[in-house]
TORBA-153758 format. One line per 4 residues: their letters; for each residue y, x, z of N, C-alpha, C. Coordinates in Angstrom, 3 decimals. Each point is the difference from the previous one (the first is absolute). Layout:
BEGIN
A) Y:X:Z:Y:X:Z:Y:X:Z ~ ...
END
This chain:
BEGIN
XXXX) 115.005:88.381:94.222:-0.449:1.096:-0.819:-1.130:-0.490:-0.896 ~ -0.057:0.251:-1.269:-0.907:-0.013:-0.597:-0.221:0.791:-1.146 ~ -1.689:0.544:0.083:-0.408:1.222:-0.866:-0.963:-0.531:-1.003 ~ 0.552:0.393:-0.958:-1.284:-0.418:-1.143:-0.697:1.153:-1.004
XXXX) -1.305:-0.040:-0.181:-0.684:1.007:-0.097:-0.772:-0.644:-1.660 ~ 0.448:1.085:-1.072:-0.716:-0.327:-1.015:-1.355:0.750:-0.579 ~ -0.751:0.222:1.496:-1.291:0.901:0.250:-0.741:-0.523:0.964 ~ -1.596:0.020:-0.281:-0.596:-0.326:1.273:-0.286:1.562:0.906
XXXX) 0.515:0.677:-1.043:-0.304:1.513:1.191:1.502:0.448:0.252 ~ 0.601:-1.036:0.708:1.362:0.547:0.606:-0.031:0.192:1.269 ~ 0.762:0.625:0.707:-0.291:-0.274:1.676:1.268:-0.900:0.851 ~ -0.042:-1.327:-0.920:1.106:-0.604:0.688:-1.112:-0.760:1.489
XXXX) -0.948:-0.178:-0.195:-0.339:0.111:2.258:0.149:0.855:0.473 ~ 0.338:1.461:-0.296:0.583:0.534:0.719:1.569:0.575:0.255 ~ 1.024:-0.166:-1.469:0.874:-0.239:0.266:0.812:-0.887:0.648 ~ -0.817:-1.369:-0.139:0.771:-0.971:0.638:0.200:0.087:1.708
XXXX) -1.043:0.310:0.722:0.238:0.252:1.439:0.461:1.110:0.721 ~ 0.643:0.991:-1.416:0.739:1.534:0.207:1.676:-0.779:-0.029 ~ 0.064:-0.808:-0.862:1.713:-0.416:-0.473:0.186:-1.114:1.259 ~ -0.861:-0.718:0.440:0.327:-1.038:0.936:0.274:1.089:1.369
XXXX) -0.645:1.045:0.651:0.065:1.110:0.692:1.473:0.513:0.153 ~ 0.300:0.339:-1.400:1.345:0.675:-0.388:1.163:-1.345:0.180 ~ -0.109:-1.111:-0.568:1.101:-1.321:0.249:0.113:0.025:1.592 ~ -1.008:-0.207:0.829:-0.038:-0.207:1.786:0.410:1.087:0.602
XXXX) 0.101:1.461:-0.411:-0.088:1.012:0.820:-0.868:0.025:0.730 ~ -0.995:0.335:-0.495:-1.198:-0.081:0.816:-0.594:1.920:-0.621 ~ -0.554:0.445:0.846:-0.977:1.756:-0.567:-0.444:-0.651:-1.251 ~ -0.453:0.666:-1.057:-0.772:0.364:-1.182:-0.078:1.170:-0.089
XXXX) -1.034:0.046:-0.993:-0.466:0.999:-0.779:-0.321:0.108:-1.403 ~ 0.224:1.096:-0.616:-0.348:0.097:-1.613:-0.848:0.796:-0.026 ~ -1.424:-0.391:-0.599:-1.261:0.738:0.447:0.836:1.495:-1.199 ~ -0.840:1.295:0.122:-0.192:0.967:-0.425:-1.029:0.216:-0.882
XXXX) 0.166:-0.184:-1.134:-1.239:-0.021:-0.786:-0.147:1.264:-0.825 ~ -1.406:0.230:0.359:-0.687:1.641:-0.593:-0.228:-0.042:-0.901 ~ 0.327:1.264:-1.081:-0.902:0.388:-1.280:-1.625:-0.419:0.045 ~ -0.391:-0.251:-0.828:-1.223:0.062:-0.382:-0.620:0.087:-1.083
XXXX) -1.255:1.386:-0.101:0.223:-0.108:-1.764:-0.897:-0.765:-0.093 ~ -0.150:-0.402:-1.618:-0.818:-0.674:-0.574:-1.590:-0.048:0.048 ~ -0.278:1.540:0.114:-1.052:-0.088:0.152:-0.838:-0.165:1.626 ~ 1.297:0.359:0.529:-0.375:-0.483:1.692:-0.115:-1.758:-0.152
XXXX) 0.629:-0.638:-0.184:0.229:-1.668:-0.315:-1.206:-0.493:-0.937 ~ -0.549:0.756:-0.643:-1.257:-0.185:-0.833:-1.282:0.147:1.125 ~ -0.166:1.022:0.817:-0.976:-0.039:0.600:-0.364:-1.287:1.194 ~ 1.078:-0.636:-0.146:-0.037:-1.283:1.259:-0.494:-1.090:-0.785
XXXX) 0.206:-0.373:-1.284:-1.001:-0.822:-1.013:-0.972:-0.614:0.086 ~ -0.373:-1.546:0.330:-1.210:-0.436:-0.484:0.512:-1.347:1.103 ~ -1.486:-0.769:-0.065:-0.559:-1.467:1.047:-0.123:0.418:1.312 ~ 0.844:-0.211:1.034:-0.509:0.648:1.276:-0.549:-1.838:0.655
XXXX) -1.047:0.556:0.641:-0.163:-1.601:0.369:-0.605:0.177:1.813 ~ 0.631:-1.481:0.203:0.258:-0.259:1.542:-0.574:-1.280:0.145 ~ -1.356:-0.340:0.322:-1.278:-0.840:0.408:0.433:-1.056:-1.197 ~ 0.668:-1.107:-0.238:0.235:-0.766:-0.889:1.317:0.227:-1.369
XXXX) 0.524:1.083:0.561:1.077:0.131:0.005:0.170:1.273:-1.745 ~ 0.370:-0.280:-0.913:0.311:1.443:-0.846:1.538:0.534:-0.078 ~ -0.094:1.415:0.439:1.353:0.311:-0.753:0.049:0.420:-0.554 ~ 1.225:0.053:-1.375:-0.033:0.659:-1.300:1.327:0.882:-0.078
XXXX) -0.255:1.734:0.329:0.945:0.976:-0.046:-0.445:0.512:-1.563 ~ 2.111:-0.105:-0.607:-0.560:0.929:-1.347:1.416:0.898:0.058 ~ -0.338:0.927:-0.557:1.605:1.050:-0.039:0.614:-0.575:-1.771 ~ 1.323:0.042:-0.211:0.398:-0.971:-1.425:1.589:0.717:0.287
XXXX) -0.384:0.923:-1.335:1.866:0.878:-0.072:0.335:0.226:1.628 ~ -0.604:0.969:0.722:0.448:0.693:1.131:0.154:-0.603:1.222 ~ -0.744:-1.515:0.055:-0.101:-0.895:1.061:-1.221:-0.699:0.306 ~ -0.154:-0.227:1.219:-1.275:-0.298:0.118:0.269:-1.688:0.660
XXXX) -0.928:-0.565:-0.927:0.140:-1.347:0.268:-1.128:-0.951:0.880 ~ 0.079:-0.945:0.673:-0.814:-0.575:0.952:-0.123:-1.412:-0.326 ~ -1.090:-0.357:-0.167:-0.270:-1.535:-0.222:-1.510:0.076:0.654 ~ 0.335:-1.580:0.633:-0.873:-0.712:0.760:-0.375:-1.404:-0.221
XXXX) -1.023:-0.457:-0.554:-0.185:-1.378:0.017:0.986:-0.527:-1.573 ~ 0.331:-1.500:0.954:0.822:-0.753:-1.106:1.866:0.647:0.351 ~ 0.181:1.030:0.894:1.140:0.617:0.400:0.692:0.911:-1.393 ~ 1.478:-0.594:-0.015:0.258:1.084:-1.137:-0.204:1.617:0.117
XXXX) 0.131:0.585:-0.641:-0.249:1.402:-0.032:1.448:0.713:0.446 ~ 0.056:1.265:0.695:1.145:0.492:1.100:-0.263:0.918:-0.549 ~ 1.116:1.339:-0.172:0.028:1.200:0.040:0.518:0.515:1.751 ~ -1.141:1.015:0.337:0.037:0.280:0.844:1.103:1.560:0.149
XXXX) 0.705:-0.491:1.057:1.066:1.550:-0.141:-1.075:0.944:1.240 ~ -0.039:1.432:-0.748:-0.559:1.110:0.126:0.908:0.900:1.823 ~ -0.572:-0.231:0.863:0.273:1.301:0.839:-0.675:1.107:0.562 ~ -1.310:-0.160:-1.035:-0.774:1.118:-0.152:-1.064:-0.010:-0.821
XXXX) -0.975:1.270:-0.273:-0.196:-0.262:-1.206:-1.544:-0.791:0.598 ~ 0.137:-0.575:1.312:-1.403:-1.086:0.174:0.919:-1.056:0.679 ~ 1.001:-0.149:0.300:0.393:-0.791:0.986:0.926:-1.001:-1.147 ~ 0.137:-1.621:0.075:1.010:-0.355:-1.049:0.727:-1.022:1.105
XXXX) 0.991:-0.693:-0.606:0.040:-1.912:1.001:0.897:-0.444:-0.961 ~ 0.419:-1.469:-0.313:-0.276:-0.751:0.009:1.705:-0.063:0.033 ~ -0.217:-0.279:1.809:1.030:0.106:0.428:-0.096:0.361:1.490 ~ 0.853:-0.662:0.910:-0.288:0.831:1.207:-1.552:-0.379:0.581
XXXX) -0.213:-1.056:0.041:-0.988:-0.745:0.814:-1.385:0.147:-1.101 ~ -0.197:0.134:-1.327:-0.518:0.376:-0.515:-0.077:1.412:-0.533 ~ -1.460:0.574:0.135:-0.362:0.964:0.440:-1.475:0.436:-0.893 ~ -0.043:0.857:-0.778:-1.373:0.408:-0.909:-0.065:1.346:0.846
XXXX) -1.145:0.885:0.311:-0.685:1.114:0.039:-0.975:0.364:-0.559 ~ -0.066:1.265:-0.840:-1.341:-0.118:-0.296:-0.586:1.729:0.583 ~ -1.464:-0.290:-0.059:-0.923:1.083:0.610:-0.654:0.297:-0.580 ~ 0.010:1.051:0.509:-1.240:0.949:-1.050:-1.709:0.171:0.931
XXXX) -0.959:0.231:-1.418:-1.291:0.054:1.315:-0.174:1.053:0.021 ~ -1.410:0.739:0.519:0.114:1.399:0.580:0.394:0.775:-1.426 ~ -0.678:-0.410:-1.142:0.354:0.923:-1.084:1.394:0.015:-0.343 ~ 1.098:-0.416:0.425:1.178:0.161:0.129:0.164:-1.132:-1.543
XXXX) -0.684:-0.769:-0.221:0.290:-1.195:-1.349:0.334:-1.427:0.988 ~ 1.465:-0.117:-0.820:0.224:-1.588:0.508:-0.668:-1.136:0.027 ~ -0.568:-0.468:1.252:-0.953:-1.051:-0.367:0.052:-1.584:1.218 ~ 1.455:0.523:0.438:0.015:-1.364:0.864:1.695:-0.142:0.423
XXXX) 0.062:-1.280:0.127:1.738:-0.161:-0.141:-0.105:-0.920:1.205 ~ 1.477:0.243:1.055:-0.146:-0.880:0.965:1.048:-0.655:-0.298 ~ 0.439:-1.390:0.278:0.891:-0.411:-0.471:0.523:-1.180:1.274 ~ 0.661:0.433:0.367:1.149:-1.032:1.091:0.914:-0.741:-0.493
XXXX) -0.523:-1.898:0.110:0.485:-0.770:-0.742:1.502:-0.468:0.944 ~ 0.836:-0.673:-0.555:1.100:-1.042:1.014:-0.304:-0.461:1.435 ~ -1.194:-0.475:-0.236:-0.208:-0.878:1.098:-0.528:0.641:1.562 ~ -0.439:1.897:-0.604:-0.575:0.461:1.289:-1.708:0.365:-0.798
XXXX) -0.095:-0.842:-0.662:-1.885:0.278:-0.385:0.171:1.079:-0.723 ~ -1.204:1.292:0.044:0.167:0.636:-0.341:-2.141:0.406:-0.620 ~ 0.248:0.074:-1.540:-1.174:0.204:-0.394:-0.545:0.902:-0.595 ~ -0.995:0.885:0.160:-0.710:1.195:-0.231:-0.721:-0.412:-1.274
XXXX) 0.352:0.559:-1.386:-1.168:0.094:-1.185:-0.381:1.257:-0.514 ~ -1.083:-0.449:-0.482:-0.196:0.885:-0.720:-0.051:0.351:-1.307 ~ 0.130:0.753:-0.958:-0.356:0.310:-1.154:-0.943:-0.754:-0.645 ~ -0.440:-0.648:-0.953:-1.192:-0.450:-0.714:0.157:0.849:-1.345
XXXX) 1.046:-0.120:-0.347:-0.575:0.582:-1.876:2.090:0.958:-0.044 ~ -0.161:0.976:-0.740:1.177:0.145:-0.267:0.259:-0.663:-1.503 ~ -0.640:-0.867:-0.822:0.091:-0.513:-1.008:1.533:-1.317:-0.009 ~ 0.385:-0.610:0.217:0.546:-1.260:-0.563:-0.624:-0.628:-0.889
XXXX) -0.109:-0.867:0.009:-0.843:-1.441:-1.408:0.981:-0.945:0.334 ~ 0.498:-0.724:-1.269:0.562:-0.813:-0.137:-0.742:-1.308:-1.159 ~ 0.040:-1.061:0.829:-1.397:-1.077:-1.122:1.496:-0.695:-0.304 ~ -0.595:-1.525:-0.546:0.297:-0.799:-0.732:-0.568:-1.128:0.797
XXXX) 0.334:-0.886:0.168:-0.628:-1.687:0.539:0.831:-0.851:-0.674 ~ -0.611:-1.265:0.071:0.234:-1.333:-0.082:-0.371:-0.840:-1.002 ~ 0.234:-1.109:-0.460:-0.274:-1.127:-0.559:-1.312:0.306:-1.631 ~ 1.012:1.206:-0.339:-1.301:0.201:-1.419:-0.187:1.514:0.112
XXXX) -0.839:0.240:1.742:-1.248:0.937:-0.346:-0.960:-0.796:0.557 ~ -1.160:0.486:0.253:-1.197:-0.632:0.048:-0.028:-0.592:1.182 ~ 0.491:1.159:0.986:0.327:-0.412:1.729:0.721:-0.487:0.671 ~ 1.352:-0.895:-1.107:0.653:-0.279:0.733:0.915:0.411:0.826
XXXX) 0.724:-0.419:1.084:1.265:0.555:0.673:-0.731:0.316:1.379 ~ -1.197:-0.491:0.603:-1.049:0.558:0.777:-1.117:0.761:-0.008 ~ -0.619:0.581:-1.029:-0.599:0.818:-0.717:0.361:1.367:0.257 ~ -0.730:1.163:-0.583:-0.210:1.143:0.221:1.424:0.534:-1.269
XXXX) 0.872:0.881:0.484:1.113:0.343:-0.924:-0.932:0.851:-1.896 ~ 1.022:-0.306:-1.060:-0.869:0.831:-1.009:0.808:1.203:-0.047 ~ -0.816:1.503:0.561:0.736:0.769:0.200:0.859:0.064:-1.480 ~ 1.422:0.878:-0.043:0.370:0.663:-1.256:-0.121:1.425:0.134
XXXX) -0.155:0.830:-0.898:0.017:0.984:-0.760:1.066:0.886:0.241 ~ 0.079:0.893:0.137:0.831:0.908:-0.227:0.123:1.122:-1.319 ~ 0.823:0.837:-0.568:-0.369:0.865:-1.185:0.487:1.454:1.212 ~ -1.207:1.085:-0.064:0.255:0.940:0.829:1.156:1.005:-0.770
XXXX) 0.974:-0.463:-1.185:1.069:0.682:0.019:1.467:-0.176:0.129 ~ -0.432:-1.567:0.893:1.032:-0.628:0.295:-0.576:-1.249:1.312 ~ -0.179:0.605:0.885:-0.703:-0.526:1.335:0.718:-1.444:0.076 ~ 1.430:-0.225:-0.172:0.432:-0.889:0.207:0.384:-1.210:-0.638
XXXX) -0.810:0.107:-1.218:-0.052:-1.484:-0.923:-1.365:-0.171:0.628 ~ 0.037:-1.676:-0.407:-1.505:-0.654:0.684:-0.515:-1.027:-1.519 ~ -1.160:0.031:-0.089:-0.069:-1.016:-1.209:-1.397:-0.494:0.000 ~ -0.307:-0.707:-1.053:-0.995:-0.893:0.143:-0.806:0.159:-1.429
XXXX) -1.068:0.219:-0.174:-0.252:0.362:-1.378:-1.349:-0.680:-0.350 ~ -0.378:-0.640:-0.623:-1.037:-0.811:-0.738:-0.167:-0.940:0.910 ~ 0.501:-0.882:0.580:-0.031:-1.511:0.963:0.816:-1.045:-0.814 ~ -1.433:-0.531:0.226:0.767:-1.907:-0.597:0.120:-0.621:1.574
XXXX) 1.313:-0.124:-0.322:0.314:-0.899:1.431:-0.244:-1.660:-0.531 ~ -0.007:-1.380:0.655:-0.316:-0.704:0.155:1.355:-1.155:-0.543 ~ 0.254:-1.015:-0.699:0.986:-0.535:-0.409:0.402:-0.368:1.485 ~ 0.797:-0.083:0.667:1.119:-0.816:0.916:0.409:-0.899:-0.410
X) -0.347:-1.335:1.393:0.268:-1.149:-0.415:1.683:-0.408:0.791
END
């Protein structure tokens, strides 16, 4: 069998161990995935961070997406409007604090570890690094910009970047 995916937000890790299931006769399942509106998927938004660790939840056309680290970015399927996964073994929750505002996501990885963050900013920033800014590819990112009537272009406006050698 082989599946090829012309997306990094496809869920072929989790199709693939549903179709190998179905070839063996072995139980499966096809998760059940819930409505969720937009503006519910908006309120889960921002840097949740876990001691070294950042995660970056953003909602994008009616899905809410998960990136971690140098890990590609996943759309997470919805079975409630706090609960998401992954797939089976992966596992997002999120909680609310007493004021009933989302401010901490638990998240049960593959392996069994399972890590508690919290909220830092509901913002996203997206910088720029490497060779011709000032800092380098180890350096502090140069945030970009956003235009607040279109949240989702990013740009860069009066920077001389550095010739690249």
């Amino acid at each position: 069998m082989i599946l090829i995916s012309n997306s990094e937000l496809s869920h072929s890790d989790f199709i693939i161990p549903q179709v190998e299931k179905i070839l063996y006769n072995k139980p499966y399942s096809i998760p059940a995935i819930a409505k969720v509106s937009t503006e519910d998927l908006n309120k889960l938004e921002g840097v949740y961070s876990s001691e070294k660790t950042n995660f970056y939840i953003k909602s994008i056309d009616g899905k809410l997406i998960f990136k971690e680290g140098s890990y590609p970015r996943n759309v997470l399927l919805a079975k409630s409007k706090t609960s998401f996964q992954l797939d089976e073994k992966f596992t997002c929750t999120f909680q609310p604090n007493q004021n009933g505002k989302i401010d901490t996501v638990v998240i049960h990885f593959w392996d069994g570890t399972v890590k508690t963050a919290k909220r830092n900013t509901n913002t996203l920033t997206w910088g720029i690094i490497g060779n011709a800014t000032p800092n380098g590819w180890d350096g502090k990112d140069i945030p970009l910009q956003t235009d607040p009537k279109n949240p989702n272009i990013y740009f860069l406006k009066n920077y001389t970047l550095k010739k690249a050698i």
